[in-house]
SELUM-450592 format. One line per field, with one value per residue (C-alpha): x, z, y. Coordinates in pm, 1 decimal. Last residue first. Layout:
N
xx	[X|...]
zz	[Z|...]
yy	[Y|...]
***
This chain:
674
xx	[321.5|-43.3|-192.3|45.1|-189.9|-6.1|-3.5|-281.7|-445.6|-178.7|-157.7|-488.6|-536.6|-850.6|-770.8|-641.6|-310.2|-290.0|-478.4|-210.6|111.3|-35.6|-86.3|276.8|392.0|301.9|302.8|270.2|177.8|370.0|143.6|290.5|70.8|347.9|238.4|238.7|350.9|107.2|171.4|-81.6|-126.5|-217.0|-85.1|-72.4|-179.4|-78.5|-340.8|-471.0|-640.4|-987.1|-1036.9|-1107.9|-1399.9|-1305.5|-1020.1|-639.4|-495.6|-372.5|-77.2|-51.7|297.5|418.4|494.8|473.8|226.3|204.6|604.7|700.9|563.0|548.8|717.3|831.2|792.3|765.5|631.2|604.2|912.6|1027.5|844.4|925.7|1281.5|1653.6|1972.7|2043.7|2185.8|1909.7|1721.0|1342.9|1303.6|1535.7|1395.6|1013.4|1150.0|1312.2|984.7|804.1|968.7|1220.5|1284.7|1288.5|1240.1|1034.5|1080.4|831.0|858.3|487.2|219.2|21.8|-329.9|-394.7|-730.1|-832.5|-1154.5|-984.8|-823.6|-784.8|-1153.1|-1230.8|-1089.7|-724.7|-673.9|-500.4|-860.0|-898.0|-1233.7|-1221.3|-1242.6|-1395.6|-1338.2|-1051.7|-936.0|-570.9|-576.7|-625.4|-562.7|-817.3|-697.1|-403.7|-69.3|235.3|297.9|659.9|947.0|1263.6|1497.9|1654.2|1673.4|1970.9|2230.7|2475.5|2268.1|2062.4|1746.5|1681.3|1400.4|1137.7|825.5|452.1|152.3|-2.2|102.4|86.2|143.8|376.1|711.4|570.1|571.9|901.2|1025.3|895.6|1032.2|1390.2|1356.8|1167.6|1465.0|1757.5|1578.8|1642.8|1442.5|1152.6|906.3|978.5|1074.7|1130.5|1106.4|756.7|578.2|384.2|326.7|418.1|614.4|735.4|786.2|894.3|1059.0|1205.1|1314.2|1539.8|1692.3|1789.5|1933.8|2145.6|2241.0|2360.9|2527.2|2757.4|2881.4|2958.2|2918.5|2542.4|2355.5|1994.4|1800.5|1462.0|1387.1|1498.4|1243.7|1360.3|1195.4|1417.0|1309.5|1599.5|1902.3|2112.1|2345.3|2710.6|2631.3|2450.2|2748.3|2716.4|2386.3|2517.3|2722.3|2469.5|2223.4|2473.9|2550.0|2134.0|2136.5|2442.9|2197.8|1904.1|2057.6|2262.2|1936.7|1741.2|2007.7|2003.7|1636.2|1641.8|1517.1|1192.1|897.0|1053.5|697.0|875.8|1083.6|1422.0|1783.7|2139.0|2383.0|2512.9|2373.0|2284.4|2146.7|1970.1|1944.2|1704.5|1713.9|1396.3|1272.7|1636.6|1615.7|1334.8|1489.5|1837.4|1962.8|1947.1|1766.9|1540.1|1480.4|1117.0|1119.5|1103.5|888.0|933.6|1313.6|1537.8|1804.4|2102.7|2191.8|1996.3|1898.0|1705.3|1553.5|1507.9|1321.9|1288.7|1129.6|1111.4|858.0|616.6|412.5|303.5|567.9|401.6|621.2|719.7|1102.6|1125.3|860.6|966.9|1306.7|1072.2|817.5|1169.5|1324.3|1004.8|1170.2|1422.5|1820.9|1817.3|1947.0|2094.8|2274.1|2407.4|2566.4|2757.2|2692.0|2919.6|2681.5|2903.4|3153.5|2928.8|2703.2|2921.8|3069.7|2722.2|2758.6|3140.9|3066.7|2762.5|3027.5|3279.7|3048.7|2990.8|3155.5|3428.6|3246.8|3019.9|3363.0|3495.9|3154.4|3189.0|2965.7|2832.0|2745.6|2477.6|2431.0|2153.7|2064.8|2364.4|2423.4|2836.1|3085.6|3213.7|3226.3|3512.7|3424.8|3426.0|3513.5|3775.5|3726.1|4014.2|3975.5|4023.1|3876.8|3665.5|3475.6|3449.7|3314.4|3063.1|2934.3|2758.7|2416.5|2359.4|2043.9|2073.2|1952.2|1758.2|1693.5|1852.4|1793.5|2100.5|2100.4|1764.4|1910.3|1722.2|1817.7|2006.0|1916.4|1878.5|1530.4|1486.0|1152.2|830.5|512.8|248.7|-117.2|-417.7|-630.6|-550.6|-209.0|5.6|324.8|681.3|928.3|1368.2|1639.6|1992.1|2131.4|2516.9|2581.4|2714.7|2680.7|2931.2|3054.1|2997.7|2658.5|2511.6|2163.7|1990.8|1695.6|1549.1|1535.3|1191.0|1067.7|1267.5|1415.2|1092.7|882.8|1023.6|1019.5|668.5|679.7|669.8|329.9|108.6|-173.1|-26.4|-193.2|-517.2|-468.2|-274.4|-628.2|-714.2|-326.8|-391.8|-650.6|-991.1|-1083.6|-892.4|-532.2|-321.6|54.4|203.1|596.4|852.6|1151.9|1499.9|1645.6|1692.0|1460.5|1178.7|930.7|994.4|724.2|454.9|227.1|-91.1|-78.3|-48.2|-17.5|-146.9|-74.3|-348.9|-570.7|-743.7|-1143.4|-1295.6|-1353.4|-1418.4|-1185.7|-957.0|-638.0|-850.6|-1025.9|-650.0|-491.5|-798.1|-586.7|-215.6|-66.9|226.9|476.5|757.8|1031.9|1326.9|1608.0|1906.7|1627.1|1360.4|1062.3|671.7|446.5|129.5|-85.9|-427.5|-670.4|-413.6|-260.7|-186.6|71.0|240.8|252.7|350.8|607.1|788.5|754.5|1115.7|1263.8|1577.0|1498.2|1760.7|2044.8|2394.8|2655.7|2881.9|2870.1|2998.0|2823.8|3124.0|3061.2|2718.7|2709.8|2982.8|2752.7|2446.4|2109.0|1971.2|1613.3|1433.8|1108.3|960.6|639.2|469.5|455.8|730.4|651.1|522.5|762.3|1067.2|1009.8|952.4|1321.9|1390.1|1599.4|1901.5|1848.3|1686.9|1466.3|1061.3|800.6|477.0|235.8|-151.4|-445.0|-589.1|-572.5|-272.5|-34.2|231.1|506.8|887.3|1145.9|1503.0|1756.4|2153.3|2258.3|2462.8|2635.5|2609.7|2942.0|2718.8|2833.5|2633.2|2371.4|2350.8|2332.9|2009.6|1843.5|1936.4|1789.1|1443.5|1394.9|1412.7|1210.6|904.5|889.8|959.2|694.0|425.8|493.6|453.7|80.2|197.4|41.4|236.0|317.4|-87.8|-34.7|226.1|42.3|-266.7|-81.5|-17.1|-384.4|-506.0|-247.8|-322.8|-716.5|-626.6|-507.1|-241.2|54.8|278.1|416.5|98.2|74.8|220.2|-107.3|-43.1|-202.8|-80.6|-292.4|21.9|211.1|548.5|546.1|357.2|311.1|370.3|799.7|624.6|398.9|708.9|902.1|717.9|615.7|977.6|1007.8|736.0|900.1|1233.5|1400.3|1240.5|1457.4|1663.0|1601.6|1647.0|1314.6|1255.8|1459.7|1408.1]
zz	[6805.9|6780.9|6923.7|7248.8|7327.7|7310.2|7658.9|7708.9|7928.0|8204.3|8123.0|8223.2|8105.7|8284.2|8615.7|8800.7|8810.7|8465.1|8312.0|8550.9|8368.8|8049.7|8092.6|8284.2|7957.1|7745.3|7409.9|7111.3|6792.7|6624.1|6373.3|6040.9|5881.6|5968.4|6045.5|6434.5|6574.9|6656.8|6925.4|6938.9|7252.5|7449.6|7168.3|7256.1|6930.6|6618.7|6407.8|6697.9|6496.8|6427.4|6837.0|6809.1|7061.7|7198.2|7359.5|7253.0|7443.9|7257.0|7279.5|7065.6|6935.7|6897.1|7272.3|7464.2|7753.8|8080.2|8145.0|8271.5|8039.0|8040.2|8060.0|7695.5|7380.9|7079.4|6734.0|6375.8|6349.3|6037.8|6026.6|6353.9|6194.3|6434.7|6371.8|6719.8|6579.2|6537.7|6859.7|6780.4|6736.3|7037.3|7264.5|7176.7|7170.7|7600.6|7671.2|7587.4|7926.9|7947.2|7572.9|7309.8|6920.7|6691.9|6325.9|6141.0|5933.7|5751.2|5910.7|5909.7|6031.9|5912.0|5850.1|5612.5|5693.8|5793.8|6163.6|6169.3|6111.0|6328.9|6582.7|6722.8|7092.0|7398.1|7591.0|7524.7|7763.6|8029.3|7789.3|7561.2|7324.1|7079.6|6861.3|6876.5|7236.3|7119.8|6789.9|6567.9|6288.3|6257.5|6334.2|6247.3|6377.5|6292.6|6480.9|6406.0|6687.7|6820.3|6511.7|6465.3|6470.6|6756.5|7029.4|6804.3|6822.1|6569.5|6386.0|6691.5|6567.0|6764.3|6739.2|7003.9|7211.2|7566.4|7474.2|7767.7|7541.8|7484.5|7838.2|7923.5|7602.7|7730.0|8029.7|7922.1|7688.0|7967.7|8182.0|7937.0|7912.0|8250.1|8609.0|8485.7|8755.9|9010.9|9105.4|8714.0|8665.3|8489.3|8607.2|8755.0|8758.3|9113.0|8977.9|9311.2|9358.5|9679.2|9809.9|9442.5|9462.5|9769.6|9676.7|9324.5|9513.4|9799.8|9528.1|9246.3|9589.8|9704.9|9301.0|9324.0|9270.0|9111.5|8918.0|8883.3|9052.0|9093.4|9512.5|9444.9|9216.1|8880.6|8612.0|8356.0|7985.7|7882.6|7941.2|8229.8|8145.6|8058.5|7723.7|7643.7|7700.2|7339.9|7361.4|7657.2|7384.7|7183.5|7452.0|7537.2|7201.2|7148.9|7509.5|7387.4|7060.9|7259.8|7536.5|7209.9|7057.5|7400.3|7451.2|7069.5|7101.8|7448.6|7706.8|7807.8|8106.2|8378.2|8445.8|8258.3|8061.7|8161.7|8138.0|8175.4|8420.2|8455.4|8222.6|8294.9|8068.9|8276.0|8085.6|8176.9|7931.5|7906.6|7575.7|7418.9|7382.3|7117.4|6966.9|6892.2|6651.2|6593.5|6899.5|6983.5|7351.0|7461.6|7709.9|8082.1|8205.0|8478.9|8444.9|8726.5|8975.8|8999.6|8781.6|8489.9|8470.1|8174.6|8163.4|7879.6|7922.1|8121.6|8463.7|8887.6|9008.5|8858.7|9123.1|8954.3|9179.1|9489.8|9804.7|9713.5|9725.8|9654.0|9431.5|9183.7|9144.5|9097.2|8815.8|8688.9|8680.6|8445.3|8177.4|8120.4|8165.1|8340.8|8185.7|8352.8|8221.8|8332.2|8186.9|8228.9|7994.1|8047.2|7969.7|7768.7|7644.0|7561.3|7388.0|7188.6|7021.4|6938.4|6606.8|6620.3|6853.8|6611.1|6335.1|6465.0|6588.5|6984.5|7183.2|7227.8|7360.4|7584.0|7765.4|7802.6|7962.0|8232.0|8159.0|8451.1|8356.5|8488.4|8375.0|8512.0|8697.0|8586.9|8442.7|8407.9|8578.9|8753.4|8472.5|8296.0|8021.6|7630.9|7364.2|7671.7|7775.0|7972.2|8343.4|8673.1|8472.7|8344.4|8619.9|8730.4|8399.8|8386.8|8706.2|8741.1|8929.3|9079.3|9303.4|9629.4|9837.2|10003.0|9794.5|9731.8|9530.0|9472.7|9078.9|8983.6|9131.5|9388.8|9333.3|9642.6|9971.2|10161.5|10359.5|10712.0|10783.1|11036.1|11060.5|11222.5|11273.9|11192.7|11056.7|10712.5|10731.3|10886.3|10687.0|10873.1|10600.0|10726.6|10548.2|10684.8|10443.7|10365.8|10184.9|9811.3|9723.2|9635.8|9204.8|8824.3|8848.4|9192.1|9090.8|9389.1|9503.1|9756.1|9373.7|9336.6|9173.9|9257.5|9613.8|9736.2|9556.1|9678.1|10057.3|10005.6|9900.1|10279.9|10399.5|10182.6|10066.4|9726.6|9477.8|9598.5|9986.3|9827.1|9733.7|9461.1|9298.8|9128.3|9299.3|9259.0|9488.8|9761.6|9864.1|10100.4|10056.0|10399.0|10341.3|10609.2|10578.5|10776.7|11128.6|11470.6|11505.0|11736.6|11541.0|11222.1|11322.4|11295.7|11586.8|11435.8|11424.8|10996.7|10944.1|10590.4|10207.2|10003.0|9746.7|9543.6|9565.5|9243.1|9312.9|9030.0|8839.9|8782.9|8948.9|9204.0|9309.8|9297.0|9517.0|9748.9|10071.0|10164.5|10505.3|10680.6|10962.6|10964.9|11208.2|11196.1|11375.2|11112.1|10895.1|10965.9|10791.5|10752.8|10432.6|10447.9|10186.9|10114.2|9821.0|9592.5|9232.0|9310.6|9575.5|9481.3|9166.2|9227.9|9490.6|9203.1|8954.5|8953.7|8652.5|8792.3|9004.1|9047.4|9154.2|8967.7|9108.3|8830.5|8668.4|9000.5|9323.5|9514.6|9265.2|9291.4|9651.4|9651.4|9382.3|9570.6|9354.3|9465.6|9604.8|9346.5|9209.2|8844.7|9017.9|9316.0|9557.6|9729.6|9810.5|10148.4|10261.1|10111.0|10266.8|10613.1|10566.1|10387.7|10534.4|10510.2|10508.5|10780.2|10559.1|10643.3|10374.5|10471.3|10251.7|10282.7|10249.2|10627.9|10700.9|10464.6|10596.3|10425.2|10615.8|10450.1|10696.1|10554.6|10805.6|10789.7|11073.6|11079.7|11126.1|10848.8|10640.2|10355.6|10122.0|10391.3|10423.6|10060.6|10021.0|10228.0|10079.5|9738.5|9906.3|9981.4|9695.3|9518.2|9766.3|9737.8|9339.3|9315.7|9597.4|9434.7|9059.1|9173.4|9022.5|8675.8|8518.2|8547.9|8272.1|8247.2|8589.0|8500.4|8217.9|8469.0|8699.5|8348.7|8259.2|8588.5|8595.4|8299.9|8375.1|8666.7|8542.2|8714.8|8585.5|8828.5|9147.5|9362.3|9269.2|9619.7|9767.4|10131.8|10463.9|10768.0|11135.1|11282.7|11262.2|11272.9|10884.1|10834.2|10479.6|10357.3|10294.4|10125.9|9932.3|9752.9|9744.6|9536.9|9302.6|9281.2|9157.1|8862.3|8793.7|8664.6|8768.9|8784.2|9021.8|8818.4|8821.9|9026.9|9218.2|9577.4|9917.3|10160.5]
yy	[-3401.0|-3262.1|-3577.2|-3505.5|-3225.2|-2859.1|-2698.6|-2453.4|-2637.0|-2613.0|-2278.7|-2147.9|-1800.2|-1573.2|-1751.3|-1388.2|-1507.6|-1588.5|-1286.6|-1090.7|-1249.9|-1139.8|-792.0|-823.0|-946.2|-690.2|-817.9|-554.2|-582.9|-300.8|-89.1|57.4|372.5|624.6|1005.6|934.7|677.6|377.8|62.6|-173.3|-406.0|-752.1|-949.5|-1332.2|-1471.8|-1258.0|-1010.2|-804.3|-530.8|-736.1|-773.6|-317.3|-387.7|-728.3|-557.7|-443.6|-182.2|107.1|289.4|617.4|764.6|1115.6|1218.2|881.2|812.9|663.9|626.5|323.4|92.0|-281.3|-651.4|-642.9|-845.6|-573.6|-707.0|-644.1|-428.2|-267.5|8.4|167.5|137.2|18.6|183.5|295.4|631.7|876.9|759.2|765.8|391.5|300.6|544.6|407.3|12.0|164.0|301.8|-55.1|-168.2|-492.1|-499.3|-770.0|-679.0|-1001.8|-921.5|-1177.9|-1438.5|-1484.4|-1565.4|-1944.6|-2048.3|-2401.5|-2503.6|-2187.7|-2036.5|-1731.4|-1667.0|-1264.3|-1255.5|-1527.8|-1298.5|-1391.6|-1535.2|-1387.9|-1373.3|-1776.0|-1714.5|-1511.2|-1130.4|-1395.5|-1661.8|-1596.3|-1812.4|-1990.8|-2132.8|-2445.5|-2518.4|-2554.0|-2314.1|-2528.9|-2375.6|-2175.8|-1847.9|-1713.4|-1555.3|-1387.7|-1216.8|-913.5|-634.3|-472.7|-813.3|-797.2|-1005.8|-1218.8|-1481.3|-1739.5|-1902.0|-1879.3|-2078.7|-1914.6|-2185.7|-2029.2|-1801.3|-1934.4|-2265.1|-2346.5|-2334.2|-1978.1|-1927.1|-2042.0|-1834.7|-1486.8|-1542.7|-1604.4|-1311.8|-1083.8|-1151.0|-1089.4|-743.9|-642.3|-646.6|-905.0|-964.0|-1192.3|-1554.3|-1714.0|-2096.7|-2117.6|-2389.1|-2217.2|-1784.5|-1610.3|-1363.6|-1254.9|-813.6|-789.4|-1104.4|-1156.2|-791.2|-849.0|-1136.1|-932.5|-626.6|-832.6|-1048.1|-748.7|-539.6|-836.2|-862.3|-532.9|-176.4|-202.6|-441.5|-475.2|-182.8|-335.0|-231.8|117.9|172.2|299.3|36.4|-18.9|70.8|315.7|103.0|259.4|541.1|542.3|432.9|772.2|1008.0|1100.5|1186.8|1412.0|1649.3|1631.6|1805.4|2013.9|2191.9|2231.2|2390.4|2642.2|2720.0|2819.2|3043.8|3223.9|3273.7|3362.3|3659.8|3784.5|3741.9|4000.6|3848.6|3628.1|3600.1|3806.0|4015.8|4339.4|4201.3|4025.2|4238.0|4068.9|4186.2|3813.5|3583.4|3178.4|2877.4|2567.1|2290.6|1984.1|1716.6|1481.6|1647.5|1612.7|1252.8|1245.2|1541.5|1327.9|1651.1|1973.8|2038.1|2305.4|2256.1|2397.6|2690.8|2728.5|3068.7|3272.5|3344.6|3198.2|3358.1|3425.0|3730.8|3605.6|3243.8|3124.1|2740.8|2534.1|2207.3|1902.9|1877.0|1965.2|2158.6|1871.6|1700.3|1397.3|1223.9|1265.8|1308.2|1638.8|1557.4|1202.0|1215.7|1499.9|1255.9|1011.1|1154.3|1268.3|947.6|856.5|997.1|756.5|772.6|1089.6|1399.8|1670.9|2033.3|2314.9|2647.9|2971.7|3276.2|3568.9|3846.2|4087.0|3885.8|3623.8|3860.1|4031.2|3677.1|3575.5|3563.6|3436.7|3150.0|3134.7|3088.8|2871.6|2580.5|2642.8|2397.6|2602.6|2888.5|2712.2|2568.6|2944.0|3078.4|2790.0|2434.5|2244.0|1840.6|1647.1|1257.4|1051.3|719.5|514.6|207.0|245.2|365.5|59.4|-120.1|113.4|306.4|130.1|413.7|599.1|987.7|1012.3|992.0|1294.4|1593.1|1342.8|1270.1|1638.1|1746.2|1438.9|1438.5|1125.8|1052.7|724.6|737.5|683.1|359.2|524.1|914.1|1148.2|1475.0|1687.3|1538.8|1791.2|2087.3|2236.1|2611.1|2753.9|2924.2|2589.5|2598.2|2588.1|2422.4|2537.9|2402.2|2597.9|2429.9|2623.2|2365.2|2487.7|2441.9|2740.1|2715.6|2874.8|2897.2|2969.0|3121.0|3191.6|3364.8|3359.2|3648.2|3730.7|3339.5|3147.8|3127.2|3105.9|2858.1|2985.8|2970.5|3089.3|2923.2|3183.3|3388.1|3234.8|2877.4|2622.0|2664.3|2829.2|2578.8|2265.7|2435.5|2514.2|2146.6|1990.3|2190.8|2044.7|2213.1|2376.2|2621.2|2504.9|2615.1|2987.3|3020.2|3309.5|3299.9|3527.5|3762.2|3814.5|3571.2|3669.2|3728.8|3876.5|4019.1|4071.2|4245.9|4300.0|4528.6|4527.9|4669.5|4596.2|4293.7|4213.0|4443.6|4305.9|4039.4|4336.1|4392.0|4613.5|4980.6|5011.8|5368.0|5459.7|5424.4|5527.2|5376.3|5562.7|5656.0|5593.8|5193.9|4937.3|5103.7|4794.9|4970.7|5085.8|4741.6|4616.4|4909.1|4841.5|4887.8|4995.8|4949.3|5133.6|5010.6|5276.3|5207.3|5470.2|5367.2|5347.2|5171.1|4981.9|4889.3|4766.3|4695.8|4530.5|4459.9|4451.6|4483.8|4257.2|4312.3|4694.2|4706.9|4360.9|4452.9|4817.6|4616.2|4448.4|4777.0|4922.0|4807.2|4686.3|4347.3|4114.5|4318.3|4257.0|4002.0|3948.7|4270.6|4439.8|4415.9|4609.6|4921.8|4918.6|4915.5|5249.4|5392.6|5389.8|5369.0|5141.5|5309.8|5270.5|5387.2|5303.9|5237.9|5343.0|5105.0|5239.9|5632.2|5597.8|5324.9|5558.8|5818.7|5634.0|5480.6|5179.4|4854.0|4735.2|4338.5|4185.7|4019.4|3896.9|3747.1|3706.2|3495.8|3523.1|3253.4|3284.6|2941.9|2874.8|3089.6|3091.2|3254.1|3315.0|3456.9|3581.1|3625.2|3798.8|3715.4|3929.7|4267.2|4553.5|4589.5|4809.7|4515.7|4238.8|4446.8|4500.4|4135.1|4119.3|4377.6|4186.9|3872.8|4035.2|4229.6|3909.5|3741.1|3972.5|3955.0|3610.2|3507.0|3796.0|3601.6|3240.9|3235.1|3320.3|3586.3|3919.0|4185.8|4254.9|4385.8|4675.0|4786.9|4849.1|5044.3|5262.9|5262.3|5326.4|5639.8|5750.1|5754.7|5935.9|6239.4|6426.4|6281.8|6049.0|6201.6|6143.9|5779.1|5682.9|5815.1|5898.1|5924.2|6005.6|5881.0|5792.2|6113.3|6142.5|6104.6|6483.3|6499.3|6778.6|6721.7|6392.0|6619.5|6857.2|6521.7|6365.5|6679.2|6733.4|6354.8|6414.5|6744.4|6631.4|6306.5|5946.4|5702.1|5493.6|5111.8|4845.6|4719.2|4823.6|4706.7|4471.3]
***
């Protein structure tokens, strides 16, 4: 391991270093040292600059990132110094005693430069024969010199050992945090750590211990994450251990291995790939169908109608080089920003999955929960291969709806973060900003090569794949697993597409189900799907409501009137298999198709559990008055617009039947009504 980039101070504050290092007598196990020695004199400037640097950090990754990006550049100046492999990188949690370890056999410090680490604006990268191999492309991580003050100085105990040409210096430093927040006067001082150190079986490299307590961030390393399995999620996607190799192959091949101790004491031990977990790497049985855009049509044309066997698939990912962002830039930010995309060399990806609840599964498969978000939509900075803290909000010009379930990832070489790698530089963020607005219309217009938004994703309700083999295999199996179950209608299982909710929809209504319900005409190329009316007498069966068990579809005598016939007017009537697909349709600037111009949605369900600018409500005897047509289980609101969809959900429907609450066979129409 090695200390945050930056230049090490000059002047008197680093002869007053070295003056009380050459003091300090490092052959000595009973030394002690405080690395603050070389800053001013006065101690409140020193608490308040310590203090700076802890303000800078508040997410509860930020002592992983720290400690593995000083980790990984040790390890790739091994490599450039033409040190022998392996070249190993060793994460422990330990759970049980709430403290993370993280080993590298990378080059090593010497005792110096233990005692003097945690001190900030220290760095010990500083030779010109490594810098020059590195080159822009492959710049360190860290350069401002205050990862290990943080780690230092946010914690009362940390361990720091290393090994260099032969030298083996195993020191400790306590109450840096209790310090830093003058709740102590005494400072804390590096010292000889005696305990067994796991750096101790190899020939050379650093070792870090970082515990914590309750007044650290994290407090319990238990509550940030109990389960063993997503360390390895949040290695890959939340430190530098997940390298973003966007404009090349990695420096050095690490070989990078997590040992958890649950809370029971038990060791569990993964290797982990040392590369970001992309969102279309995930598989799953059977896999999902993610498409490679630049590779696919390196090899096709870009074609209006694509062939069949592209089609319906789970997500689109595309990886854009600094040339390809330029040209899709409009002339005059291409021009604006013309300094720096020279200077940087921006490289970009990009992934969208046909719905959003492919990310709840894609978070599943590798967590094994899918409200466990490490993985998600947004705007992510990478500079020099690795991640920024934070993920920001797409600005899109256009399709917003669809850009808030696009994940782009935007990467600089050589560029500069703050302080606790929150943000850049605007000019930086601007250009990051404006190349994700280019690729998320560049993937609306990939759109038809995706499934329809509204499908459920479970492996067991995928509809039609490769071949005709595949679509039987696929629809057997979901009629064993997921049976309908509701006589005399003809259908086996839940609806897979939106042709099935039609044909469903129908059975029933021939049953009575919705009382009193005319269908003019249904369409495949017109906008809107179909046109429906509700004619009837006001004593029709089926028409009022009862109870929650008693005619529970039914309108309120409000709704009803005194009249003896109850009669609508023609009404727009949209089909789709899930309600998320009306929502995509409705917010999509191309599909045609106004919130205000449809009176009612027939679907199966919802996928997702809510919907950013609209309000689902489910309709019970308490707000009865809003349900104005039979068989409405639902009102759909977006914001800002006064127009409410009546919406039929038929699986709400489906389970009043199976549970007794709606009896069809008494809801057919008597003969005495013709």
């Amino acid at each position: 391991m090695s200390i945050v980039a930056g230049a090490i101070p000059v002047g008197k504050a680093q002869q007053v270093r070295e003056t009380r290092l050459m003091t300090t007598d490092l052959s000595d196990d009973s030394f002690q040292y405080n690395p603050l020695d070389a800053i001013a004199e006065k101690e409140q400037y020193r608490r308040s600059m310590i203090q700076g640097v802890l303000e800078s950090y508040n997410g509860n990754y930020d002592f992983l990132s720290e400690a593995l990006q000083n980790a990984v550049d040790a390890l790739e100046d091994a490599k450039l110094s033409d040190l022998r492999g392996p070249f190993r990188l060793i994460v422990t949690v330990n759970l049980k005693d709430n403290w993370v370890g993280v080993l590298d056999t990378g080059v090593g410090m010497d005792p110096q430069q233990v005692l003097c680490a945690f001190a900030p604006s220290v760095s010990f990268k500083d030779r010109q024969e490594i810098l020059r191999k590195r080159g822009k492309a492959n710049a360190y991580r860290g350069y401002k010199g205050v990862g290990l003050t943080f780690l230092g100085y946010a914690t009362d105990e940390v361990r720091l050992h290393s090994k260099r040409d032969g030298q083996y210096r195993k020191a400790r430093m306590q109450y840096g945090r209790t310090w830093a927040y003058a709740e102590a006067d005494a400072p804390a001082l590096v010292v000889s750590d005696k305990d067994p150190s796991p750096l101790d079986n190899f020939e050379r490299g650093t070792y870090i211990q970082v515990q914590f307590s309750s007044n650290t961030r994290p407090r319990s390393l238990t509550r940030l994450c109990s389960d063993p399995e997503v360390w390895k999620v949040i290695l890959r996607t939340r430190t530098s251990l997940g390298q973003l190799l966007l404009s090349g192959q990695p420096l050095v091949e690490i070989q990078a291995d997590l040992d958890v101790v649950d809370a029971n004491g038990a060791v569990h031990s993964f290797h982990i790939e040392p590369e970001f977990l992309y969102p279309h790497s995930v598989t799953r049985k059977p896999p999902f169908r993610f498409l490679d855009l630049m590779d696919y049509y390196k090899k096709n044309k870009e074609v209006a109608t694509p062939p069949a066997e592209i089609l319906r698939q789970d997500g689109l990912y595309l990886f854009w080089d600094t040339a390809k962002i330029t040209a899709q830039l409009s002339q005059d930010h291409a021009e604006q920003h013309k300094s720096e995309i020279g200077r940087y060399s921006p490289q970009l990806y990009a992934f969208i999955p046909y719905q959003g609840s492919v990310w709840g599964e894609i978070n599943g498969c590798v967590t094994g929960a899918k409200n466990r978000k490490y993985l998600y939509p947004g705007l992510m900075i990478a500079i020099n291969r690795q991640r920024l803290a934070d993920i920001f909000d797409i600005s899109a010009t256009r399709y917003e709806t669809f850009s808030r379930n696009v994940l782009v990832v935007v990467h600089f070489d050589d560029a500069k973060p703050d302080q606790g790698r929150k943000t850049v530089q605007e000019e930086i963020l601007s250009l990051a900003r404006r190349a994700a607005d280019r690729a998320v219309q560049y993937l609306a217009m990939q759109r038809p090569l995706l499934k329809p938004a509204g499908e459920s994703p479970s492996p067991g309700q995928r509809e039609v794949e490769k071949s005709h083999g595949d679509w039987i295999f696929n629809v057997k199996y979901h009629a064993q697993n997921s049976p309908l179950q509701i006589k005399p209608t003809t259908y086996l299982s839940t609806p897979q597409t939106e042709q099935d909710v039609v044909g469903l929809f129908h059975q029933l209504s021939a049953l009575g189900t919705f009382p009193g319900i005319q269908v003019f005409a249904t369409s495949q190329n017109h906008t809107y799907d179909c046109l429906v009316k509700y004619e009837c007498e006001s004593s029709r069966y089926g028409l009022r409501y009862g109870s929650s068990d008693t005619n529970p579809l039914g309108v309120s005598p409000y709704v009803c009137g005194a009249k003896s016939q109850f009669e609508t007017k023609e009404l727009t009537l949209e089909f789709k298999n899930n309600l998320d697909a009306l929502i995509s349709d409705v917010t999509s600037d191309d599909s045609g198709k106004a919130f205000a111009h449809i009176d009612i949605c027939v679907c199966w369900s919802t996928v997702d559990e809510s919907f950013e600018g609209f309000e689902i409500e489910e309709i019970t005897e308490a707000n009865l008055d809003m349900r104005e047509f039979p068989g409405a289980t639902h009102l759909l609101r977006r914001d800002g617009e006064t127009h409410i969809i009546q919406v039929i959900l038929l699986e709400t429907v489906a389970k009043m039947i199976n549970s007794g609450r709606l009896h069809l066979a008494s809801l057919q129409i008597p003969d005495s009504e013709g």
